[in-house]
Structure formats: structure tokens, C-alpha cells
N, C-alpha and C positions, 0 to 999 in steps of 0.2 A: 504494500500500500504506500501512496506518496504521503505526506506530511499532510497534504488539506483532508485526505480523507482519513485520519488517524484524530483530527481536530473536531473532525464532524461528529464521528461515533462517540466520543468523549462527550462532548455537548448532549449529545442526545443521549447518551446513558444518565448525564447528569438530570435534564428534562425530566425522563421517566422516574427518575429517585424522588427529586422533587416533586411528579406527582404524584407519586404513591402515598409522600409524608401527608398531603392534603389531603388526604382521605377520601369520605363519603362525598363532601360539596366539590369536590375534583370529578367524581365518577359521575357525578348528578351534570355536571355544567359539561362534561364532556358529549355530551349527546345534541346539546345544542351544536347551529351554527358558528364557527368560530367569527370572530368581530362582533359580536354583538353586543353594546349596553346595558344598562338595567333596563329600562324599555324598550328596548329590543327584545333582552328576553322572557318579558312578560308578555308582549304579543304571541311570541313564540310558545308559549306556554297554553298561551289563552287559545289558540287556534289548534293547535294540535292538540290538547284534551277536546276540545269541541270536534275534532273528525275523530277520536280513538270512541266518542259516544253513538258516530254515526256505522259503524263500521258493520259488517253486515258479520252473521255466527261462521261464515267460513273464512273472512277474512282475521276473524279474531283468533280460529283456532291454527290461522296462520303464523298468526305471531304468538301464540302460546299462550293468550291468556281468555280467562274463561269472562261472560258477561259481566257476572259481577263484581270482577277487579278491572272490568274495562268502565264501569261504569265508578265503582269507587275513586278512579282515576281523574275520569271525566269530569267529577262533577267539585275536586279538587280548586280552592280559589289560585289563580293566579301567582299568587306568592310565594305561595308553597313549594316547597319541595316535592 
């Protein structure tokens, strides 16, 4: 490997360390768009719980989860986690 790519793996080892120490609100904000604000990600929040309530029982048991945690989800305010 040359030197810039010996620089890069470092960083990005260091990145992942770092985000592991942040825990759960690392694992939570990961899922969002990256750039976004606090109002950014509360839209983001707000609109994607609003489709995870529209979702029809095959797409839900697409993504693993059963009505009533899509709906527990769903109906989640904005702020939250």
C-alpha cells in the first residue's frame, strides 16, 4: 500500500471506534440521510413513520416487522427516538 492509502484506513478505523463509543444515538442517527439538521431530521422522521403506517402486510413482513410494531412506530412523535 502507498502512504495515502495507509492514512485513509487509519482514519476510518479511527471513524468506526469513534462511532461505536457513541452508542445507541450513533446507531439511531445512522439511518438517516447524512447532512441533515435538527429539522431536517425531524421531517425525516415525520414522513417516514407516516409511510412505515401506510405500508401494506407484505411489505411489512418484508422488512420484518409485524403491524403492531409498525404501527407503534408510526404513531411515535417526531422527536423521539
Amino acid at each position: 500500500m502507498n502512504g495515502l492509502s495507509d492514512v485513509r484506513l487509519t482514519l476510518h478505523s479511527q471513524e468506526l471506534a469513534a462511532g461505536q463509543e457513541k452508542g445507541l444515538r450513533s446507531a439511531t442517527l445512522r439511518n438517516a440521510p447524512s447532512g441533515l439538521g435538527r429539522w431536517g431530521l425531524f421531517w425525516h422522521r415525520l414522513h417516514t413513520r407516516k409511510a412505515l403506517l401506510e405500508l401494506t402486510p407484505e411489505q411489512l413482513h418484508d422488512v420484518g416487522l409485524s403491524r403492531e410494531q409498525a404501527r407503534e412506530e408510526g404513531l411515535k412523535p417526531f422527536w423521539r427516538l
